[in-house]
N, C-alpha and C positions, 0 to 999 in steps of 0.2 A: 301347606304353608310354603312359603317362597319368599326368598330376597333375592331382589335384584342389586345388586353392585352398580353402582353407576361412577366412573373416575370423571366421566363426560357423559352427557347424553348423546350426543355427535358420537361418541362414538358407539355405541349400542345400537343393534337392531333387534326385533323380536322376531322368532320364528318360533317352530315347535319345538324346534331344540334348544329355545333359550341361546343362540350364537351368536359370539363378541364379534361384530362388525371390522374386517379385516383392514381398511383402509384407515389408518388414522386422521383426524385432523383436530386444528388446534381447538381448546375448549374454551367459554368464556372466560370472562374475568371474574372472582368469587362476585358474591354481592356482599354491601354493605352492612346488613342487618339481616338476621336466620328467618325475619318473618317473608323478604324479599326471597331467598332463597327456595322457601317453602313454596312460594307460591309459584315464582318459576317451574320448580317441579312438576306441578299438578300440572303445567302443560306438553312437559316431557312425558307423563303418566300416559296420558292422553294419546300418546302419541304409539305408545309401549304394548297396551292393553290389544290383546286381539282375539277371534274367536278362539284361538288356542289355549292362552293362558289365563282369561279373566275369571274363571275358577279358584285358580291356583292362586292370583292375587287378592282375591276375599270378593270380589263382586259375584253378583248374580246375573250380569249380562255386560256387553259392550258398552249397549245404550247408557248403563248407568255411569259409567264414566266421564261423559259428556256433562251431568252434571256435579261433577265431585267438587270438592270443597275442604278449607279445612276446619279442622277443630283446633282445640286447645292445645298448645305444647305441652309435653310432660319432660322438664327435664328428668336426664338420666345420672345416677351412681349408681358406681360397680363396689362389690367388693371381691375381693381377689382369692383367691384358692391360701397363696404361703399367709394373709392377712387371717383367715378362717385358723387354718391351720397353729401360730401364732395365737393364737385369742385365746386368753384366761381369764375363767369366770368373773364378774367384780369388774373389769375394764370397761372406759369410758365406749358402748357398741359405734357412738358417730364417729371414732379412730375409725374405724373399721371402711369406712364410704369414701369412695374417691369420688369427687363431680369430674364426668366425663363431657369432654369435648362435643357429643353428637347430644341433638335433641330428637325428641317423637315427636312428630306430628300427625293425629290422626287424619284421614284421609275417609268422607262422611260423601255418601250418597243419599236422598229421600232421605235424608236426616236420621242414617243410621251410620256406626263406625263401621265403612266394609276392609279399608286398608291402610299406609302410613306410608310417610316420608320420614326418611332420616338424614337430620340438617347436621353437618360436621365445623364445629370452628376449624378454618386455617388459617397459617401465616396472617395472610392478608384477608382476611374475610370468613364470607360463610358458603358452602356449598353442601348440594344435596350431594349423599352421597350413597342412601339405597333405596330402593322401594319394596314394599310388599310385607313381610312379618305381619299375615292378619293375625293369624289367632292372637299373637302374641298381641298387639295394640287391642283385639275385640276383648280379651279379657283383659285388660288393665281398664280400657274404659268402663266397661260393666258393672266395676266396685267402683270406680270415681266417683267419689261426693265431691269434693274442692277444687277448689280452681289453683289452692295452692300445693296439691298433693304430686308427688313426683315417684320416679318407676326409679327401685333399684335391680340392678339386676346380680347373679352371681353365676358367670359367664363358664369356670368349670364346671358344673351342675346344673347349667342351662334351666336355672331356675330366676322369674321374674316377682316381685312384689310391689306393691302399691306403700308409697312411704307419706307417712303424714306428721307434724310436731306439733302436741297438744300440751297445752303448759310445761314447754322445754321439755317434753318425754316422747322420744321414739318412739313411733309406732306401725308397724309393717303388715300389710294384709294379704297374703297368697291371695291370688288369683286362678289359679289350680290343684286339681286337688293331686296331692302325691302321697302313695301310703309308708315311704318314708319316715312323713312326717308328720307329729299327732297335730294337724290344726286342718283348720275347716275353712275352705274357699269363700271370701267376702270379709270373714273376721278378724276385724284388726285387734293383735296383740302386743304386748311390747316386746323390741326390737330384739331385747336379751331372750325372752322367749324362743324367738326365732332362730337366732346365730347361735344358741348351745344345743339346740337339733339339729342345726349343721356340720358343727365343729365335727364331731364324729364320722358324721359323709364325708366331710373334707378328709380327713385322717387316712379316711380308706381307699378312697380317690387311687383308681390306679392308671389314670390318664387318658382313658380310651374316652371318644364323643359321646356323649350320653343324650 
């Protein structure tokens, strides 16, 4: 897996090392709308991909880049490590979900998910602001039934789930499997399920990247 950073595409180049393009110059203006954004992207993508890293970005070849595409947005909620930590049984779990600024975009080749764009609200607009994160986008898409299902994420435990609200009750689907924790990849459980198998990871949390 791999993300690429992008503050500008201007100022990125691709090599085998992945090296930030030394020259600076100015970046565009955001765009109006994240679906505008998105689509910009896919021609900076385009641009990005080379015989060195299009591995590492989820495709199978160069070639298939030339046809990319997107999918659905999934917007994203986080929730936070001292929020985890904080959380007592019986609590409303939607306290717990920030809606975060950056949206997914899948990024679909022959009409499969190989990689994603991630669209950031700013100030004034929207702009991409990474690329790559396959696995992560290939299993969130994998369990997608809805068009209105969205990815939370819980960014100290670099854990992703699939969020859906079915007669006003949360409901959260791992997308991988981790022996942390007793649930099984695809299965959507409720929200409380989930966050009091965490609380205790959070607790013990002793900061390092996981």
């Amino acid at each position: 897996m791999r993300i690429i950073s992008c503050f500008s595409a201007l100022l990125l180049v691709f090599t085998a090392g992945c090296r930030h393009e030394e020259q600076a110059t100015s970046p565009p203006p955001p765009a109006t709308q994240p679906q505008e954004a998105a689509s910009s992207a896919i021609r900076t993508f385009q641009q990005l991909v080379t015989e060195q890293n299009y591995r590492s970005l989820g495709f199978e070849s160069v070639a298939e880049v030339r046809s990319a595409a997107l999918g659905e947005p999934l917007a994203l909620y986080t929730i936070g490590l001292d929020q985890l930590k904080a959380y007592r049984q019986g609590t409303d779990v939607n306290s717990l979900l920030s809606l975060s600024a950056d949206a997914l975009y899948p990024v679909t080749a022959n009409g499969q998910v190989r990689s994603s764009v991630t669209v950031t609200k700013v100030e004034s607009g929207y702009r991409a602001s990474s690329f790559g994160n396959a696995e992560v986008i290939k299993a969130l898409s994998k369990y997608r039934e809805a068009a209105t299902a969205f990815a939370v994420r819980v960014p100290a435990l670099n854990l992703y789930y699939l969020g859906q609200r079915v007669e006003n009750k949360l409901l959260l689907t791992p997308v991988a499997d981790d022996s942390r924790l007793k649930l099984s990849p695809g299965k959507a459980v409720p929200a409380e399920d989930v966050v009091n198998q965490l609380v205790p990871i959070a607790n013990a949390y002793n900061g390092l990247p996981m």
